[in-house]
C-alpha positions in Angstrom: -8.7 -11.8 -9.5 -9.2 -8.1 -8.9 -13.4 -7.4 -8.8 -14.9 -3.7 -8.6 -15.8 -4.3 -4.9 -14.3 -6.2 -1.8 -15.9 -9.5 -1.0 -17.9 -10.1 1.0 -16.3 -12.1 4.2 -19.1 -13.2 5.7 -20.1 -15.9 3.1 -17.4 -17.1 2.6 -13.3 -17.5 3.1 -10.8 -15.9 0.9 -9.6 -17.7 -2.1 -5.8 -18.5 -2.0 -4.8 -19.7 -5.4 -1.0 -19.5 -6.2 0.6 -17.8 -8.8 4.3 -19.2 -8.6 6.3 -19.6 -11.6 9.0 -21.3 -12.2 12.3 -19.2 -11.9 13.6 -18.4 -15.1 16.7 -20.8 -15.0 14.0 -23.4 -15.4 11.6 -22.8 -17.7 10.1 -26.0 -18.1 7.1 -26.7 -16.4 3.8 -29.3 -16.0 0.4 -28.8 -15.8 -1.6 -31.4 -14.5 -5.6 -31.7 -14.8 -6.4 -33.8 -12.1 -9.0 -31.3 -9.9 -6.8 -29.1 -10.5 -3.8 -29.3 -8.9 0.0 -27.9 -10.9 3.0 -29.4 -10.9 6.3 -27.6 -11.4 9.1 -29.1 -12.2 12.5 -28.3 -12.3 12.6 -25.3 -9.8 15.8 -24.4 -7.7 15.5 -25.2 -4.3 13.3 -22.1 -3.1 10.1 -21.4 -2.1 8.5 -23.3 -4.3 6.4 -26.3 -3.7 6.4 -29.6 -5.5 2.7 -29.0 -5.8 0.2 -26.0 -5.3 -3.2 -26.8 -4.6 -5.7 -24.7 -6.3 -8.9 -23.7 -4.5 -11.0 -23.9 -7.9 -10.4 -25.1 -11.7 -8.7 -21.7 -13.7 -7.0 -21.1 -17.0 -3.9 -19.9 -16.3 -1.1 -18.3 -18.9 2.2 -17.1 -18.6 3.0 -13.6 -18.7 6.5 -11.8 -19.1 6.7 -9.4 -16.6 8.8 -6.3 -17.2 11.2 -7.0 -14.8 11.9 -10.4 -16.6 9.9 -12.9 -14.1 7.3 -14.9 -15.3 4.6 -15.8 -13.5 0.9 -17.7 -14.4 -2.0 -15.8 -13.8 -6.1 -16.3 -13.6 -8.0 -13.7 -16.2 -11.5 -14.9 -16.1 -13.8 -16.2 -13.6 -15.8 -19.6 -14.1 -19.1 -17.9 -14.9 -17.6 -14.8 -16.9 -16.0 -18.2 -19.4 -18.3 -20.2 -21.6 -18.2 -23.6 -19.7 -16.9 -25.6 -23.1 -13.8 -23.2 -23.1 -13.3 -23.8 -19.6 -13.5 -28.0 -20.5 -11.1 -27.5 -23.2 -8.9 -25.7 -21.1 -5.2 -26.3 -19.5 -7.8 -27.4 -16.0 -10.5 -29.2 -16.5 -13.8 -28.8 -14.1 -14.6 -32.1 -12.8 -17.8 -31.6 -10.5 -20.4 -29.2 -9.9 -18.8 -28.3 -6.4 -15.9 -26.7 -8.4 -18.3 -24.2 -10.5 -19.7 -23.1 -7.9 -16.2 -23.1 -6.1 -14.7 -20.4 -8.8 -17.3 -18.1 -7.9 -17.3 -18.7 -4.1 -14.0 -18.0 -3.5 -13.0 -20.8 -0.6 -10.1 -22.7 0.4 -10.1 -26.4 0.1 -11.6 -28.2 3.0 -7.6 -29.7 3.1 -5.8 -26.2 2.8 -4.1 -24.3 5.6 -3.1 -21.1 6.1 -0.2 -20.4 8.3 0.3 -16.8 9.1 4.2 -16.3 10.6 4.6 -12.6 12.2 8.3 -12.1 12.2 9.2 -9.5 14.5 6.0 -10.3 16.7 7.4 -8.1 19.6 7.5 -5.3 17.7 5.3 -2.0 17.8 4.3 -2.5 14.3 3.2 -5.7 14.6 1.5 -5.3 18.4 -0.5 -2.2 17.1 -1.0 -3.2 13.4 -0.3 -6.8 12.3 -2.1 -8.5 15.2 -5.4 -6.3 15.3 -5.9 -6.5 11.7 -5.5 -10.1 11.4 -8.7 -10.4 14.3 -10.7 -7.9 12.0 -10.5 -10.3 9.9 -11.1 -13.4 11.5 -13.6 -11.5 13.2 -15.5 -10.5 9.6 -15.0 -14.3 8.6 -12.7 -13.3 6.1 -9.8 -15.9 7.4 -9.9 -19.7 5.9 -11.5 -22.1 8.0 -8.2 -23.4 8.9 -5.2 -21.3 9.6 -2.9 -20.2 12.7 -1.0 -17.3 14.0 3.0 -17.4 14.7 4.7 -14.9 16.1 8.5 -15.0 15.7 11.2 -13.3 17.5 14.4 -13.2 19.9 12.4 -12.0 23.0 11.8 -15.1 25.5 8.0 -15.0 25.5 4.9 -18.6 26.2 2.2 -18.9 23.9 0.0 -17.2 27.3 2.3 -14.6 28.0 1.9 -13.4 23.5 -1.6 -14.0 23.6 -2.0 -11.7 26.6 0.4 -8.9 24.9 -1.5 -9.5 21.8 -5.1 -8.6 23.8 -3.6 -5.5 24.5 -3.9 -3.9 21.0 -7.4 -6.3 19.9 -10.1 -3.9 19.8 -14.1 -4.4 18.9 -14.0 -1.7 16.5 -16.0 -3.7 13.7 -19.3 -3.4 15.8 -19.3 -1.9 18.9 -22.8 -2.9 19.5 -21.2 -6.4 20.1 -19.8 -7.9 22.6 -17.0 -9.9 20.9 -15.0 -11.1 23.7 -16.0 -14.5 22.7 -14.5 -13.8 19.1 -11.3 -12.5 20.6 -11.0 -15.5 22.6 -11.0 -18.4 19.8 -9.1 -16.4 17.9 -5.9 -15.9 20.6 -6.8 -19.5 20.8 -5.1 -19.9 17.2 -2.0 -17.5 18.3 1.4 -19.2 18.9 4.9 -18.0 19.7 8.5 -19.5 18.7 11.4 -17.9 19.8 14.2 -17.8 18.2 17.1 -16.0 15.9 16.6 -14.9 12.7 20.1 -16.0 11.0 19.4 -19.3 12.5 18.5 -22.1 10.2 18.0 -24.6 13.1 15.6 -22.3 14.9 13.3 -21.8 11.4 13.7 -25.7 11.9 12.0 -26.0 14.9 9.3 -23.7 13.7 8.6 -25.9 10.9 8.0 -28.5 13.0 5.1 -26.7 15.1 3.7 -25.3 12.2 3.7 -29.1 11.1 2.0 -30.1 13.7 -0.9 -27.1 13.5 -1.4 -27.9 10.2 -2.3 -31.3 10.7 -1.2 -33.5 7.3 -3.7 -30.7 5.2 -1.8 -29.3 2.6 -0.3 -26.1 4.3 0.2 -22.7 2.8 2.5 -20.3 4.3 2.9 -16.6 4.7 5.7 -14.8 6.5 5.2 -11.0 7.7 8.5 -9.4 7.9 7.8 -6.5 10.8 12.0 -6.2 11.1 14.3 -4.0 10.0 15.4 -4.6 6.2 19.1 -5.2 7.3 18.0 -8.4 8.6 15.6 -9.3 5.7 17.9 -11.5 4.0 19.1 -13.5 6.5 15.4 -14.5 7.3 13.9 -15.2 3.8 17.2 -17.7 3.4 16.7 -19.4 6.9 12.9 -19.4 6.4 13.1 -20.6 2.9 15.2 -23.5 3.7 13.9 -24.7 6.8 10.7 -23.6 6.6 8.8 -23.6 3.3 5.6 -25.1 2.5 6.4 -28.7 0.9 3.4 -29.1 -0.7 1.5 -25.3 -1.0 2.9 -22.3 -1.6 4.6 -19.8 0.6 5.0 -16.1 -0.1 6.2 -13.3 2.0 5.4 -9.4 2.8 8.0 -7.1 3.1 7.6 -3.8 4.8 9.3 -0.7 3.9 11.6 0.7 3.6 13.1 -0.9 0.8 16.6 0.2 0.6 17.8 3.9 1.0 18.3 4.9 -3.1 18.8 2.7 -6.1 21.8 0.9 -5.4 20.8 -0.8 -1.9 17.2 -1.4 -3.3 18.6 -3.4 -5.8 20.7 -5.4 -3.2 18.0 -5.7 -1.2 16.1 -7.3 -4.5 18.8 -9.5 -5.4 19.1 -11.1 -2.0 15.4 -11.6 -1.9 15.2 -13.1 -5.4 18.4 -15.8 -4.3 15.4 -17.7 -2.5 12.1 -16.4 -4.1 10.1 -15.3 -7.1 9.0 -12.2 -7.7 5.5 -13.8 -7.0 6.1 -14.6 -3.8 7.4 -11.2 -2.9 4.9 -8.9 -1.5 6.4 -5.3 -1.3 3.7 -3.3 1.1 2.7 0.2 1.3 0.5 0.1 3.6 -0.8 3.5 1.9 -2.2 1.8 -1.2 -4.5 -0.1 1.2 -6.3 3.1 2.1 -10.3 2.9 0.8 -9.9 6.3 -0.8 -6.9 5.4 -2.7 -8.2 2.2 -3.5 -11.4 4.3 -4.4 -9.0 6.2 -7.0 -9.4 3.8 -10.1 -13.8 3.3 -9.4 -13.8 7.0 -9.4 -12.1 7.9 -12.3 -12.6 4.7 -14.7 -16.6 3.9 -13.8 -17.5 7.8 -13.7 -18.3 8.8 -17.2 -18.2 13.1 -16.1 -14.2 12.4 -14.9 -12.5 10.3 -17.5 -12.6 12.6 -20.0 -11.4 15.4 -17.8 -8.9 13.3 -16.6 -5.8 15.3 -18.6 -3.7 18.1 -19.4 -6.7 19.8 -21.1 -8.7 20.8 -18.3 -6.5 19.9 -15.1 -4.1 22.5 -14.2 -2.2 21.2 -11.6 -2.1 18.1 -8.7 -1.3 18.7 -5.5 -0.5 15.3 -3.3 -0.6 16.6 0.3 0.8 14.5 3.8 1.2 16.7 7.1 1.5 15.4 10.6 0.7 17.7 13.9 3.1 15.7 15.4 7.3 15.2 15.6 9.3 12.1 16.0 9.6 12.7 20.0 11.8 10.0 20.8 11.3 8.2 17.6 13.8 10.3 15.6 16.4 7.5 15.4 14.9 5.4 12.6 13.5 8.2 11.0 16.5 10.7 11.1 18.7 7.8 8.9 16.0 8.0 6.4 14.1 11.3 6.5 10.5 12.6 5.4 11.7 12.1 1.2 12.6 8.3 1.7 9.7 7.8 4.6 7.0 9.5 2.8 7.2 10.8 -0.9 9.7 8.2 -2.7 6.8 5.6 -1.8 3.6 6.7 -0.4 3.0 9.5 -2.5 4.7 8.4 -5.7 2.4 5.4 -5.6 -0.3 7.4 -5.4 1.0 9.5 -8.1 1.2 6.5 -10.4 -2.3 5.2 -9.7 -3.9 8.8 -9.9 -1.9 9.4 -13.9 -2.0 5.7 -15.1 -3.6 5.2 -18.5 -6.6 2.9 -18.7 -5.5 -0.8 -17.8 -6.0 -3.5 -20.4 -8.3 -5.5 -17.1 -8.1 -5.0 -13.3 -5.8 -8.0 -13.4 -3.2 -7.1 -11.1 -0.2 -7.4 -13.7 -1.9 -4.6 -15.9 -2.8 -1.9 -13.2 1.0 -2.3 -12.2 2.3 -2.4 -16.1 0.6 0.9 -16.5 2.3 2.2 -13.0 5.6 1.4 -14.5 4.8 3.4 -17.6 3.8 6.4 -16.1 6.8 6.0 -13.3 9.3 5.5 -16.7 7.6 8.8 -18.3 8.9 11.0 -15.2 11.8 13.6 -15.3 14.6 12.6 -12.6 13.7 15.8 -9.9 15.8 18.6 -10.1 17.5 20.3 -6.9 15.3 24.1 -8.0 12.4 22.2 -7.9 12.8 21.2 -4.5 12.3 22.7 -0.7 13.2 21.1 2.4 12.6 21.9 5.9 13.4 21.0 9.4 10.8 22.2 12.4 12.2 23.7 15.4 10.9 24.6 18.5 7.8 27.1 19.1 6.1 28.1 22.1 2.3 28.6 21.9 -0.8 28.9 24.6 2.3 28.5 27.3 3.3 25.1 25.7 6.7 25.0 24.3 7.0 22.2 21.4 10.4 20.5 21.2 12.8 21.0 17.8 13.3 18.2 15.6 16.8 18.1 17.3 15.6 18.2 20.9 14.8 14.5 20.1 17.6 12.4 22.1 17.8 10.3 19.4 18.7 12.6 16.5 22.3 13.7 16.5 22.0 17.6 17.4 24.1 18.7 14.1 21.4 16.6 12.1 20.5 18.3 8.7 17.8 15.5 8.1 14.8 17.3 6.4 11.1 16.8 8.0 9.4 18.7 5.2 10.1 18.5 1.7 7.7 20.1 -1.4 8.6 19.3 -5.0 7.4 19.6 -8.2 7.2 16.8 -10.3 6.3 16.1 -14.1 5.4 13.6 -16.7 6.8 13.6 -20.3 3.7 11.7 -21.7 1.1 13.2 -24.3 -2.3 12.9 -21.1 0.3 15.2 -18.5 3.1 17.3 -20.2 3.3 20.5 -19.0 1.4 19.7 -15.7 2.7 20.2 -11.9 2.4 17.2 -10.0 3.3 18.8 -6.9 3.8 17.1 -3.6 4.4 18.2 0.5 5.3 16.2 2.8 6.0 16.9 6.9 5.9 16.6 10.2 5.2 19.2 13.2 2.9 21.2 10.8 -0.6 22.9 11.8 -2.7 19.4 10.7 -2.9 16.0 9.9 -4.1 15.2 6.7 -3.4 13.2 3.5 -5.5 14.0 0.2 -5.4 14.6 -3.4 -5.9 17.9 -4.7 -7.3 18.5 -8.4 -7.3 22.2 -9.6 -9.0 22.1 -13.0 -8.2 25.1 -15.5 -9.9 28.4 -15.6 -13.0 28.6 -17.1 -11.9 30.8 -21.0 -14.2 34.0 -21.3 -16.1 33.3 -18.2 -19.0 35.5 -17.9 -18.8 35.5 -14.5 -15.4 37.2 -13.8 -17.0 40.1 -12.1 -19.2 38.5 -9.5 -16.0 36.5 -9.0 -13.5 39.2 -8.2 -10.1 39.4 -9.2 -9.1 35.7 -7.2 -9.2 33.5 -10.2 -8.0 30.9 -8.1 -10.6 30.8 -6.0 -13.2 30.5 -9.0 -11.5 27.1 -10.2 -13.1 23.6 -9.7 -11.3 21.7 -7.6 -11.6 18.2 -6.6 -10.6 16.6 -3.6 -10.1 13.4 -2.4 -9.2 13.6 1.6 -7.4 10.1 2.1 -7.1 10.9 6.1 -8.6 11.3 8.6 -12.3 11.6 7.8 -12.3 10.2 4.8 -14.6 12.1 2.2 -14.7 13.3 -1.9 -15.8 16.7 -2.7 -16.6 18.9 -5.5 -16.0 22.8 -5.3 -18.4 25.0 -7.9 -19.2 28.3 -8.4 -22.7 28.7 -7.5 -25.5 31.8 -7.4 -25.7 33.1 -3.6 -29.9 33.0 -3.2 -31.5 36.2 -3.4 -32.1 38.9 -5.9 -28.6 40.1 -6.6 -26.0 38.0 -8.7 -23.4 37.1 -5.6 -21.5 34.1 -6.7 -20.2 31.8 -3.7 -18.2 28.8 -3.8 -19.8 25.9 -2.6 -19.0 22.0 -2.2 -21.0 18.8 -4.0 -19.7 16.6 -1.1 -19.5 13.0 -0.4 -18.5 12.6 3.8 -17.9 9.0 3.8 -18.9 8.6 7.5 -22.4 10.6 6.9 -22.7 8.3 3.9 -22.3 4.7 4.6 -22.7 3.6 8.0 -20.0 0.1 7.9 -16.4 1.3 9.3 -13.5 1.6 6.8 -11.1 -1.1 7.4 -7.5 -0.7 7.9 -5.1 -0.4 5.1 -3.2 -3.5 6.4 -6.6 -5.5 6.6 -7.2 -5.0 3.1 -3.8 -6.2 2.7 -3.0 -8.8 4.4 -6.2 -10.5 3.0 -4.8 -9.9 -0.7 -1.4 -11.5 0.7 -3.2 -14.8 1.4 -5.6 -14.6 -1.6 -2.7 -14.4 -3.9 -4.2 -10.7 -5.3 -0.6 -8.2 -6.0 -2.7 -5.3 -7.5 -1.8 -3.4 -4.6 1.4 -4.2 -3.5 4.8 -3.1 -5.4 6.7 -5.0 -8.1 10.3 -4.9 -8.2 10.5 -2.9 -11.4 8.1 -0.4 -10.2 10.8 0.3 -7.1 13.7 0.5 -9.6 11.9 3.1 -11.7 10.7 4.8 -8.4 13.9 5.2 -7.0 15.9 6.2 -10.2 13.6 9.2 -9.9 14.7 10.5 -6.5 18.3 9.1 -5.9 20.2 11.6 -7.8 18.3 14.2 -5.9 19.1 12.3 -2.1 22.8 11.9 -3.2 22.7 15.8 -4.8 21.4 16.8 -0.8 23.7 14.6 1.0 26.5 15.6 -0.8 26.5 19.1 -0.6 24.9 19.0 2.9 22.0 21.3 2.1 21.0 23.3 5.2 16.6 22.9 5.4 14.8 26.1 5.7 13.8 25.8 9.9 9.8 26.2 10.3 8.0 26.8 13.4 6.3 23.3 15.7 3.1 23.6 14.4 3.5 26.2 11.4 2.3 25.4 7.8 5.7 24.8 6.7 8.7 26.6 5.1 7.9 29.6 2.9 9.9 28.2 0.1 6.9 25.8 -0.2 5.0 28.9 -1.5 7.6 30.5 -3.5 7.9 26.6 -5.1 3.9 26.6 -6.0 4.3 30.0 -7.0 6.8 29.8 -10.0 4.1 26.8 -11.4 1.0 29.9 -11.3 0.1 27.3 -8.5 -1.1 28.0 -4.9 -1.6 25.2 -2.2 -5.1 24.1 -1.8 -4.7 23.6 1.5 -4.0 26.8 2.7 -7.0 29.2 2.0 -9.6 31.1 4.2 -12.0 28.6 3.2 -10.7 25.7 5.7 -12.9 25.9 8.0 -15.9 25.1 5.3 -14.2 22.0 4.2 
């Protein structure tokens, strides 16, 4: 159940209660009482166990999802429930232990969690997957019992992973601490299985180890899928029939990108949802594990001087902003099929988009926050051609350093008319946003890296003021700004009296600097993710009706480009970006918030 603040890991393990559902060819279903533990019946031969065990006593419902799935789900907590409603419940609470369990949040002393990286040789899961599962076993946020697989075609020992797998394990949590000791039990727990990923008799044999690890406790399963999504399918079947949890559940995350426009998303569903629920499916963007986007929701919804703000009335325009200093530089292969629309702003940005403009959820449950997503995602025009401007970098030469062109990259055909930047200007046909720019800009090889959220709030009507200001109305609006990456910070911009005995107005900045602020490092996004993966938590990961309504936005816009082979408008290496970005801003009264002389005071 989603709570207004991250447990903490140190008292305890992570709760892994299952939400599975039977599919909806079989609708029937039983519930059994006995310390509760839930039978379903009747299920296809998936994923799904004969049995989950639940950590702790629940009610649970069933909820229609918009997509059509149904799945069971926890509301309350055992002390937010009066305990006779609890006794009269679908679970009854049998002992003491099992109050106290609800609250505490642990696995059952004969759970198991087996964590299966597929793809283990990869870069993502080296630099990513692997470190983020030690911050967390290093934070005691990791049941009591689980193990580490890593899956894939290279030859490789359990020694020979374990050492490639130190490579990338850092003590980042507390540098004060040696934590080589930490490092070593948990390689200790680290495992490899080769093997192919169409082969049923390989997913075979890693059933059996993972039998043998998890040692007769009931065993709950979790596959990472760090491969490419052509290979996705064949993997979830192999996996699901040869090994699937018998007796806990078994879910799997799915990295991006999911399909290339709405017809292969679709696919890409439909293959997945052959062998599992929609519960079990855990769509990742690793950008909605950021703390400042997960901050999005606490600062709007618990902060009585923003809600009401929080509309077409007093905000003028959005700005969602993602530049990279850097190009693909070898990497251009993967990308240059895809390009920066589908890499960065059909997912990262829109998601954010959705979470920023969401009306006020019914609870934190995770089905509500994404219901509200879907709305707001449903409410948006399809984007239009004129309201878009892509780019392409090429090469500059600056201090006697010459920076490569996109197509310099080996790996990107040299006729390639892939775009690296695109700007566009969204809007939502709802009663809180109509008539508002959403605007976004995304690129790589511009003068920055950054990622924030940009409010501009409306001019202030009659303002006294307007004299001391100057003509630059734009630079006497309130703006808010919430700096996602890198140093992570929310700040304020106000008009304010310059001390002394004139009336000079200055623009200054109410500022919260996260790292002047709290002194505990910000975890990764994948952390925070991975840890809602095995505790069963979906708030932050995407359902399959959100992509469907994501994608019908931008695929008639990708097909529009690739069909009439639009040329991007070629920027400098390191450059803000195409002019057209301005000229876009410009026809919305808008200018960037992210280009001004004030930079350097930010």
């Amino acid at each position: 159940m989603a709570t207004l603040s991250s447990p903490s890991c140190h008292s305890s393990s992570s709760s892994s209660y299952s939400r599975v559902a039977p599919s909806s060819s079989s609708p029937s279903s039983s519930l059994s009482g006995n310390r509760g533990r839930i039978t379903v019946s009747s299920v296809p031969k998936r994923f799904l166990p004969k049995k989950i065990s639940l950590p702790s006593p629940r009610y649970w419902n069933v909820t229609h999802m918009q997509d059509g799935a149904v799945t069971a789900r926890a509301p309350l907590l055992a002390n937010e429930t009066p305990l006779k409603e609890l006794k009269d419940g679908l679970l009854s609470i049998t002992s003491a232990d099992e109050i106290t369990d609800v609250a505490g949040s642990k696995l059952d002393e004969n759970e198991t969690v087996s964590i299966t990286v597929v793809g283990a040789s990869g870069d993502l899961a080296k630099k990513k997957i692997f470190p983020a599962l030690f911050a967390l076993y290093y934070e005691d946020c990791l049941p009591k019992h689980f193990t580490v697989f890593g899956y894939a075609r290279s030859k490789m020992t359990d020694a020979e992973l374990r050492t490639m797998v130190s490579r990338t394990l850092t003590c980042r949590i507390d540098k004060r601490e040696n934590c080589n000791e930490k490092m070593e039990q948990f390689l200790a727990r680290c495992f490899y299985h080769s093997g192919q990923y169409d082969s049923e008799d390989n997913f075979t044999e890693l059933d059996k180890k993972l039998n043998e690890h998890e040692g007769g406790r009931v065993s709950n399963r979790l596959f990472y899928l760090s491969i490419p999504p052509n290979i996705f399918i064949n993997v979830v079947k192999c996996a699901s029939r040869s090994a699937s949890s018998s007796n806990g559940w078994t879910r799997v995350i799915v990295e991006k990108p999911f399909g290339r426009d709405s017809e292969s998303s679709a696919a890409l569903t439909r293959g997945l949802k052959e062998y599992l629920v929609e519960d079990q499916i855990f769509r990742i963007d690793h950008y909605l594990g950021k703390e400042l986007v997960e901050n999005l929701s606490v600062l709007r919804f618990s902060n009585l001087i923003f809600e009401p703000l929080w509309s077409r009335q007093y905000i003028r325009n959005v700005q969602f902003i993602f530049s990279e200093d850097f190009g693909t530089e070898g990497r251009g292969g993967y990308f240059d099929s895809y390009g920066i629309i589908r890499d960065i702003m059909q997912n990262h940005l829109l998601q954010i988009l959705a979470l920023f403009a969401m009306e006020t959820p019914v609870s934190l449950d995770a089905e509500d926050i994404r219901n509200e997503k879907v709305k707001v995602l449903r409410s948006m025009k399809p984007l239009q051609l004129d309201n878009v401007v892509i780019g392409q970098y090429k090469s500059h030469t600056r201090g006697g350093v010459k920076y490569p062109a996109y197509t310099d990259d080996e790996t990107v055909p040299k006729d390639s008319l892939t775009p690296t930047f695109a700007a566009a200007a969204l809007f939502i046909d709802n009663a809180r946003w109509d008539g508002v720019p959403f605007l976004m800009k995304a690129g790589k090889a511009l003068h920055t890296r950054r990622a924030e959220i940009r409010v501009q709030f409306r001019h202030v009507p009659g303002n006294l003021y307007n004299r001391s200001l100057g003509m630059d109305l734009d630079r006497a609006t309130n703006e808010l700004v919430i700096r996602v990456q890198p140093d992570e910070a929310i700040y304020l911009k106000i008009n304010n009296k310059v001390p002394g005995l004139g009336m000079r107005l200055d623009r200054s900045n109410l500022n919260l600097h996260y790292a002047a602020r709290y002194s505990k490092e910000i975890p990764d996004a994948y952390e925070r993710l991975l840890l809602d993966a095995i505790e069963g938590e979906r708030r932050l990961f995407i359902r399959s009706d959100e992509l469907d309504a994501a994608w019908s936005l931008f695929t008639p816009l990708l097909k529009e480009l690739e069909e009439k082979k639009t040329i991007p408008e070629y920027y400098p290496y390191g450059s803000r970006g195409p002019v057209g970005a301005h000229y876009l801003a410009a026809r919305y009264n808008v200018r960037w918030g992210d280009i001004n002389t004030e930079h350097h005071q930010e």
